[in-house]
C-alpha positions as CSV (number, residue, x, y, z in Angstrom):
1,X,38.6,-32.3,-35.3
2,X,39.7,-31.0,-32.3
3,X,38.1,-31.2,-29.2
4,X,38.0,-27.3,-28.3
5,X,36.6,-26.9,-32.3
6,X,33.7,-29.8,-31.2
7,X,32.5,-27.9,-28.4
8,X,32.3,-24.7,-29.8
9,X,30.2,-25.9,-33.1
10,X,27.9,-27.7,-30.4
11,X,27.4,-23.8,-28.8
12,X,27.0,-22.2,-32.3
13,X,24.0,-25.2,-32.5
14,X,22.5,-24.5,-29.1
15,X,21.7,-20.8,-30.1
16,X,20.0,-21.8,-32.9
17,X,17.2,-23.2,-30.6
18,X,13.9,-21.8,-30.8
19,X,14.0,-20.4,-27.2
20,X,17.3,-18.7,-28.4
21,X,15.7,-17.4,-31.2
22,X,13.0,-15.6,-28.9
23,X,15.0,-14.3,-26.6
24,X,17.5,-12.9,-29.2
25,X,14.7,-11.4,-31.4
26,X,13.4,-9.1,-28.1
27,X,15.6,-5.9,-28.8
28,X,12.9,-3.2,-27.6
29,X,14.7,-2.3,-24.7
30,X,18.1,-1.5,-26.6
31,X,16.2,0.1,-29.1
32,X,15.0,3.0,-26.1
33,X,18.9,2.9,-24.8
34,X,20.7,3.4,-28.1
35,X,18.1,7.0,-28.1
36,X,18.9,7.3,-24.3
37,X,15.6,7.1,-23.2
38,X,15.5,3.8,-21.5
39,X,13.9,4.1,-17.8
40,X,14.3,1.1,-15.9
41,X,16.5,-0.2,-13.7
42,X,18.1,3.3,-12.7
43,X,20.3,2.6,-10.0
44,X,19.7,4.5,-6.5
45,X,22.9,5.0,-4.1
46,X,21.1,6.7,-0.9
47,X,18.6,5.4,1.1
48,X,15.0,5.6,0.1
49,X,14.0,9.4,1.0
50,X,12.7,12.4,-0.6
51,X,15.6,13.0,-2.4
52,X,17.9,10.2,-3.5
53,X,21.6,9.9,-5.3
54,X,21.5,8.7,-9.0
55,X,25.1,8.8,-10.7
56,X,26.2,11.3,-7.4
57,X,23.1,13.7,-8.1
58,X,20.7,14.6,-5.5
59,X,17.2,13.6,-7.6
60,X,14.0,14.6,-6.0
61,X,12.0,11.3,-5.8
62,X,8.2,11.3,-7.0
63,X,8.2,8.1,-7.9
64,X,7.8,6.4,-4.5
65,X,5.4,4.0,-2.8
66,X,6.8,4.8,0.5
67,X,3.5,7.3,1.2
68,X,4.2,7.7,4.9
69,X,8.2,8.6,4.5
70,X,9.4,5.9,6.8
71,X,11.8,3.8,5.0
72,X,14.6,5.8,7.1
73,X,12.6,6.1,10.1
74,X,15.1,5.8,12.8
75,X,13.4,3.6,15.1
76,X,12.1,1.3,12.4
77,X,16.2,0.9,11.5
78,X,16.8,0.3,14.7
79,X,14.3,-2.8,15.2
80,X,15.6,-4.2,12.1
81,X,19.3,-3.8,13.5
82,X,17.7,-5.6,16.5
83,X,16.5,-8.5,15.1
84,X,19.6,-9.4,13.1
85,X,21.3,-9.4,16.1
86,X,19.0,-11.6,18.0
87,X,18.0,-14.2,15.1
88,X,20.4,-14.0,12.2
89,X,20.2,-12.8,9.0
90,X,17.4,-15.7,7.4
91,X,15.1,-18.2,8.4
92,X,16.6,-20.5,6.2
93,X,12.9,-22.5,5.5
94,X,9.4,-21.9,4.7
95,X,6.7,-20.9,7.4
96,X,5.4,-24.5,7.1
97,X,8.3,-26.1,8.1
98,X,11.1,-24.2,10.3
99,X,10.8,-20.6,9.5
100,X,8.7,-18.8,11.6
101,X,9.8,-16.6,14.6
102,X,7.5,-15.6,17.3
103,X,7.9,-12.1,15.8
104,X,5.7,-13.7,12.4
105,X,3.3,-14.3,15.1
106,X,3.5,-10.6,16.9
107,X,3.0,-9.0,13.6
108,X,0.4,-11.7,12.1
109,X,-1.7,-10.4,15.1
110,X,-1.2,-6.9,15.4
111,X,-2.0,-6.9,11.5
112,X,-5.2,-8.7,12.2
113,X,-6.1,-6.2,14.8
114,X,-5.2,-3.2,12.6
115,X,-7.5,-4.5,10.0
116,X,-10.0,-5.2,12.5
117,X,-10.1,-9.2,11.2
118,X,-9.6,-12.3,13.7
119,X,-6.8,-13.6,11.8
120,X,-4.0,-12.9,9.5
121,X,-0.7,-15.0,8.0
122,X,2.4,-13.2,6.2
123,X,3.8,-14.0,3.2
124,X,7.2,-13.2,1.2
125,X,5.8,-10.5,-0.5
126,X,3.0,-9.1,-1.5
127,X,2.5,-10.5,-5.2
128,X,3.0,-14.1,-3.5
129,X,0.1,-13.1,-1.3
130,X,-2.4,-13.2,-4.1
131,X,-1.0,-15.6,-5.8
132,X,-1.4,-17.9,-3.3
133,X,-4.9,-17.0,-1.5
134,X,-6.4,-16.8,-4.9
135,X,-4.9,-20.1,-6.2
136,X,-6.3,-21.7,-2.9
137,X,-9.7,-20.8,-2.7
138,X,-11.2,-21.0,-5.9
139,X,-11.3,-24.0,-8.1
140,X,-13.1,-26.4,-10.6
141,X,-16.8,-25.4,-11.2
142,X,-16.0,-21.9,-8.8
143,X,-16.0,-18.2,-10.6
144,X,-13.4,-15.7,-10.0
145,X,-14.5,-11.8,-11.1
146,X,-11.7,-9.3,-11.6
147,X,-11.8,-5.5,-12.1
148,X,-10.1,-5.2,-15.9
149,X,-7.0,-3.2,-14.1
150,X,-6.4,-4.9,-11.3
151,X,-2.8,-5.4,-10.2
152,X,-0.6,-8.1,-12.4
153,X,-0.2,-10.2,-9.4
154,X,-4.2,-10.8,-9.4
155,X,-4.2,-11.3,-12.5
156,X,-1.3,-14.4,-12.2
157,X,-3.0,-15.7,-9.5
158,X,-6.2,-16.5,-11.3
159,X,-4.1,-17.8,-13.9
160,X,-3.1,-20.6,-11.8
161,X,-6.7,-21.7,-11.0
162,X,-9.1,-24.2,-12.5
163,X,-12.2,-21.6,-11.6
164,X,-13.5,-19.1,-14.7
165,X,-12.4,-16.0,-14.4
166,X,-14.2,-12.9,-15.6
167,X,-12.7,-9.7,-15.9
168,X,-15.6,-7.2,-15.8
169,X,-14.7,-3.2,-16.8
170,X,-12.7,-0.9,-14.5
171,X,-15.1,0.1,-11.9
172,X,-18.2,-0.6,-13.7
173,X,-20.6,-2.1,-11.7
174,X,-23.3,-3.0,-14.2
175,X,-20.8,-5.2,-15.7
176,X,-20.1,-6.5,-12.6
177,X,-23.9,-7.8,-12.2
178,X,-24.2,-9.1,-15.6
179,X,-21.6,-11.7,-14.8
180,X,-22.7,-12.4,-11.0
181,X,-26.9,-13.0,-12.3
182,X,-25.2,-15.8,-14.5
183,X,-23.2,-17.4,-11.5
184,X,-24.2,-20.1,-9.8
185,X,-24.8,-19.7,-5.7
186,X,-23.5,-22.8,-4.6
187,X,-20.6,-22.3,-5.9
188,X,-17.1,-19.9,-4.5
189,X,-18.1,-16.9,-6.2
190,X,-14.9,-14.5,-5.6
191,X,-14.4,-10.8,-6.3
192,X,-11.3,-9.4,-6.1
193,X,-10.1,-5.9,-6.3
194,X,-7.6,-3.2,-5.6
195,X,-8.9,-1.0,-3.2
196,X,-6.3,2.0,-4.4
197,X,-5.7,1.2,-8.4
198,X,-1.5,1.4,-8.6
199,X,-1.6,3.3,-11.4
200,X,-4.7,4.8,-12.6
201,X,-5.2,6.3,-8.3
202,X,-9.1,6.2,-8.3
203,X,-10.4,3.5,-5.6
204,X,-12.5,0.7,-6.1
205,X,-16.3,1.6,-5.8
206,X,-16.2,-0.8,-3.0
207,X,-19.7,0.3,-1.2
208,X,-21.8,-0.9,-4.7
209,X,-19.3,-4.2,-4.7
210,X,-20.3,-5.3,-1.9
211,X,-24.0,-4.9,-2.1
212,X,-23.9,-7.1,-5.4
213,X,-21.6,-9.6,-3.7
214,X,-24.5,-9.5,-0.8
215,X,-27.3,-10.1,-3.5
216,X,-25.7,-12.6,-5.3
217,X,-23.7,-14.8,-2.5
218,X,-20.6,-13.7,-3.8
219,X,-17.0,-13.0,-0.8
220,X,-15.1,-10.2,-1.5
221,X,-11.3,-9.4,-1.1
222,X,-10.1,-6.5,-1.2
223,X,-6.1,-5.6,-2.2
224,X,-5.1,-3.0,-0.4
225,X,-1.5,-2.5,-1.2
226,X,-1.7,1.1,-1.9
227,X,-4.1,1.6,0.6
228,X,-3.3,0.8,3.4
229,X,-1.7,3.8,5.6
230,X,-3.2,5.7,3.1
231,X,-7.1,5.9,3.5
232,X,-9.0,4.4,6.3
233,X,-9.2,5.2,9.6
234,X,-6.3,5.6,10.7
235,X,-5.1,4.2,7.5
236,X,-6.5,1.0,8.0
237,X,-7.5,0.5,4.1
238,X,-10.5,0.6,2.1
239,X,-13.1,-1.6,4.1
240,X,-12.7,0.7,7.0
241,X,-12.9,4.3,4.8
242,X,-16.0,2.8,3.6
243,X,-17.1,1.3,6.7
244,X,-17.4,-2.1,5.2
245,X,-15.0,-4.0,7.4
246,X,-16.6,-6.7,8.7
247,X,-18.5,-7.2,4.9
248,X,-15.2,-7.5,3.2
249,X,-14.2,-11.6,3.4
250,X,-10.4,-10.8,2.9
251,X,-8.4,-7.8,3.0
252,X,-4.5,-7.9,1.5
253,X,-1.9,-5.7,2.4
254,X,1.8,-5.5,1.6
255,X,4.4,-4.2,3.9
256,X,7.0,-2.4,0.7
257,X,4.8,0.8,0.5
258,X,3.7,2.6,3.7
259,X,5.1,-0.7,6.2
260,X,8.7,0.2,4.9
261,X,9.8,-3.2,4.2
262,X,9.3,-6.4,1.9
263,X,6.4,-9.2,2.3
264,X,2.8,-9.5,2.8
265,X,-0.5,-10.8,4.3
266,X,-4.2,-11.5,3.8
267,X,-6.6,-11.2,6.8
268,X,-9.5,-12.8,7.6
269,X,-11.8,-14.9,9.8
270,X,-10.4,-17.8,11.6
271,X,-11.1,-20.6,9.3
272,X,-10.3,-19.4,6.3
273,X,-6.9,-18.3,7.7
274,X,-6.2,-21.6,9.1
275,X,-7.4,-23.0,5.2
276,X,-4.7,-20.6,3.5
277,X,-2.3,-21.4,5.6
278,X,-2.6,-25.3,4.7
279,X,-3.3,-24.9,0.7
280,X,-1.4,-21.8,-0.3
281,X,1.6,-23.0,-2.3
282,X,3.5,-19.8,-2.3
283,X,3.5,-19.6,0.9
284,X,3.9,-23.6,1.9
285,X,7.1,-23.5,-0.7
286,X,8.5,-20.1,0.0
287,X,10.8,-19.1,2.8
288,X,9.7,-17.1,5.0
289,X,10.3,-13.1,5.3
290,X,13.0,-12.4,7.2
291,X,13.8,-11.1,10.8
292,X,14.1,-7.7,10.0
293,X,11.7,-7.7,7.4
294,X,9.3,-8.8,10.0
295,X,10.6,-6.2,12.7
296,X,10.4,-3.8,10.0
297,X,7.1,-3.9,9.2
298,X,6.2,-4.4,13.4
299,X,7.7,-0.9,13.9
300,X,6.4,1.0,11.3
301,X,3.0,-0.2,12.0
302,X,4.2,1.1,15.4
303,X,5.0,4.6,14.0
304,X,2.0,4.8,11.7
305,X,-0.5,4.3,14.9
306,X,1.7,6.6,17.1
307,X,1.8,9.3,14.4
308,X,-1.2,9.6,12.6
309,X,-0.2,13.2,11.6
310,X,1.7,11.6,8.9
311,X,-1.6,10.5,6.8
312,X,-2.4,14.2,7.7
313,X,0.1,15.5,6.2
314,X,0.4,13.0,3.1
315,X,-3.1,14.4,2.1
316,X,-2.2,18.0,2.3
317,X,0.2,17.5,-0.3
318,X,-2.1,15.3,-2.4
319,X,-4.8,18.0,-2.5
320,X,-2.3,20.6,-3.4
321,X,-0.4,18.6,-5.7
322,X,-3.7,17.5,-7.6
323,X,-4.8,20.8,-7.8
324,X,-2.0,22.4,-9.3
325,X,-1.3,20.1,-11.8
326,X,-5.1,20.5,-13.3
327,X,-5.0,24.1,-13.1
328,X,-1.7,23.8,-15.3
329,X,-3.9,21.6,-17.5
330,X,-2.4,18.1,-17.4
331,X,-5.2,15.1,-17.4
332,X,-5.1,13.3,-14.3
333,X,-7.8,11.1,-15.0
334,X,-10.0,10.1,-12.0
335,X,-7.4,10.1,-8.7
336,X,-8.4,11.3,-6.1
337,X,-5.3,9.5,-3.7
338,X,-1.3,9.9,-3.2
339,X,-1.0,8.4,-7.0
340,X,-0.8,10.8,-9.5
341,X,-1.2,9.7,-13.4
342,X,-0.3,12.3,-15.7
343,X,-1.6,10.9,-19.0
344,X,0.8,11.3,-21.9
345,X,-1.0,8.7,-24.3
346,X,2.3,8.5,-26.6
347,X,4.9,5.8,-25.8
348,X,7.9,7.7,-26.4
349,X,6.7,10.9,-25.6
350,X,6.0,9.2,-22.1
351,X,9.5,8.1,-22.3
352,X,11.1,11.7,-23.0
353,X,9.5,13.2,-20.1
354,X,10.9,10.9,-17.7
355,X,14.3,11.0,-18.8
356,X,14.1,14.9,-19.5
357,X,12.4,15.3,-16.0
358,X,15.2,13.1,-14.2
359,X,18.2,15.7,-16.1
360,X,15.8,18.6,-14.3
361,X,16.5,16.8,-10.9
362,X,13.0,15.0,-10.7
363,X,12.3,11.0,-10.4
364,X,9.2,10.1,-12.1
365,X,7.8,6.6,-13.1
366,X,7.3,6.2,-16.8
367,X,4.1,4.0,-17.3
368,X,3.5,2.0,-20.6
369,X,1.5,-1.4,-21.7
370,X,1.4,-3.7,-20.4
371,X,1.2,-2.1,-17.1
372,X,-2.0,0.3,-18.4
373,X,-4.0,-0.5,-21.8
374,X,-2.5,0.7,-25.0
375,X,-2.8,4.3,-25.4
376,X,-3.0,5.2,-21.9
377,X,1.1,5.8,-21.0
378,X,1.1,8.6,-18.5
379,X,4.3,9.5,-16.1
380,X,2.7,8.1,-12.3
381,X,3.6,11.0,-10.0
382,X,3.6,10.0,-6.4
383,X,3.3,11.7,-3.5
384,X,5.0,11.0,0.2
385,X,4.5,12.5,3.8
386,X,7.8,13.8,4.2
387,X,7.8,16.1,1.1
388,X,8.2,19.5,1.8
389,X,5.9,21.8,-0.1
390,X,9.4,23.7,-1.5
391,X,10.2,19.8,-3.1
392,X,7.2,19.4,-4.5
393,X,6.4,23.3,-6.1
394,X,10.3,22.8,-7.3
395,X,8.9,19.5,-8.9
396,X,6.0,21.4,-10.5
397,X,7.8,23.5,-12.1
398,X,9.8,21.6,-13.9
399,X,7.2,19.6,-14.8
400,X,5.4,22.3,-16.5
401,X,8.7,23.1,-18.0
402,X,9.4,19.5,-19.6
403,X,6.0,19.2,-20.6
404,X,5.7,22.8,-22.9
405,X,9.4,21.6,-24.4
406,X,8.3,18.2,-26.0
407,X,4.7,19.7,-26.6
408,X,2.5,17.6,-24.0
409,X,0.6,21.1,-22.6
């Protein structure tokens, strides 16, 4: 036999594997391409704004988690620009070892400040955050108690513990209790939850959390991804809107929603700061964010305290958007913040109207399981600073539109 014909027989055997076989059997997303309806993945060609370029087509973007408009802010480009210049393009190595720059340092502090905690350390990104701080501080013989729709990246990060975890239903606080009255006190009891839910919009009842936590000698952290710019004062989260910032052990925040840039951090007190920063593995083995990532993030927090009109102004269209879309009868669940669900409950219906909404001109994020529970799809409708009431009546419209053609209203 020839030794080309060898090789090629020892391919053919290869796919036959069992990993092979699972891979190849996965044909769902072709399935939704083949009917043209596949959502993912579309490919932007402008910067991040209120209108972007798909395929050379101005789009209007709804389906944003830049809330405060700044990923094009011209002086948080200009920092970026800055730091390239003055340290390169990379740190080349983790935090731990030789990748942090005293700008790491300047924002870790101005973060902790912000948040009102002593301390803060940044990570990658935001889903290495949790994964990391929750790895870290629970273990063997510990209890970790999750809100049933918290964010994916909570959810992987108890995953990698030793501690039980306890996933008690979405905002209900008798469920919470029956699992904390069973808990041992000398143990790390630890609560986490989303202070803005990504998808669903309605906040954590965080007030109610927190007394339980205080009753039963639980610590609280509090992921504020979406909320942060958002609600607070100021826009400094959840803790503060509530006025439960110094009862809240941990607050998270990620920089890729109102921050415009990539990575993330978890404030707290001293100690357990200087604990994370010598246990977390994703941020011990990760390298660290990069210059302009961190001067990024520096100047927008910058902008966001030097123009707090821009929360102003992000809640103005929230209230009007919100209204209008109940009075045209669509089911928006229990927001009350800058994320919108409009609940389709139908896979492919769900589906349809993103795809019909983006030939009308609009961007809209289809949502499906696993990202909310079975028979919840909705298209997540978000809102930004920047967009003009024009933009967003024009989006409206053709909402309404889409939704009377494939029978939704």
């Amino acid at each position: 036999m020839e030794p080309g014909i060898a090789r090629k027989s020892e391919k053919q055997l290869k796919k036959e594997t069992s990993l092979h076989q699972r891979v190849g059997t996965y044909i769902e997303p072709q399935r939704y391409m083949k009917m043209g309806y596949y959502p993912y993945f579309r490919v932007i060609e402008s910067e991040q704004d209120t209108e972007v370029v798909i395929n050379g087509k101005k789009v209007l973007m709804f389906g944003s988690n830049s809330y405060l408009g700044l990923t094009n802010h011209p002086y948080i480009k200009e920092k970026a620009q800055k730091a390239i210049a003055k340290y390169g393009s990379g740190c080349a190595g983790s935090r731990f070892l030789n990748g942090t720059l005293d700008i790491h340092i300047e924002l870790e502090n101005k973060l902790a400040e912000f948040v009102g905690k002593e301390a803060a350390i940044v990570f990658s990104t935001g889903f290495q955050t949790n994964l990391g701080v929750i790895s870290s501080l629970v273990g063997r013989h510990d209890n970790l108690l999750l809100d049933a729709l918290d964010h994916a990246s909570i959810i992987d990060g108890s995953r990698l513990t030793f501690a039980r975890v306890s996933k008690f239903r979405h905002n209900d606080m008798g469920d919470l209790e029956s699992y904390l009255k069973n808990m041992s006190p000398s143990a790390v009891n630890l609560i986490v939850v989303d202070g803005i839910f990504s998808m669903e919009g309605d906040m954590a009842r965080l007030p109610e959390i927190v007394s339980l936590a205080t009753k039963y000698k639980a610590s609280v952290m509090v992921d504020d991804a979406h909320a942060l710019g958002v609600i607070g004062k100021g826009g400094r989260g959840t803790a503060s809107y509530f006025g439960l910032t110094d009862q809240v052990d941990l607050i998270m925040g990620t920089f890729s929603k109102s921050l415009a840039s990539i990575g993330g951090f978890i404030a707290s007190d001293t100690d357990t700061i200087n604990f994370l920063k010598h246990h977390a593995r994703s941020l011990i083995f990760s390298a660290s964010i990069s210059p302009s990532g961190a001067a990024s993030a520096l100047a927008a927090l910058e902008v966001l305290q030097q123009e707090p009109e821009r929360i102003d102004r992000l809640w103005q269209n929230t209230r009007y958007a919100l209204q209008e879309l109940v009075s045209l009868g669509f089911d928006t669940g229990a927001s009350d913040t800058p994320i919108i669900p409009i609940y389709v409950r139908d896979s492919m219906k769900t589906f349809c109207f993103s795809k019909m909404l983006l030939d009308e001109g609009v961007f809209v994020n289809p949502i499906t399981s696993p990202a909310v529970q079975p028979g919840n799809s909705m298209i997540r409708f978000s809102l930004m600073a920047t967009h003009s009431m024009d933009q967003i009546n024009s989006a409206l419209e053709k909402i309404q539109k889409v939704a009377r053609q494939i029978e939704i209203l």
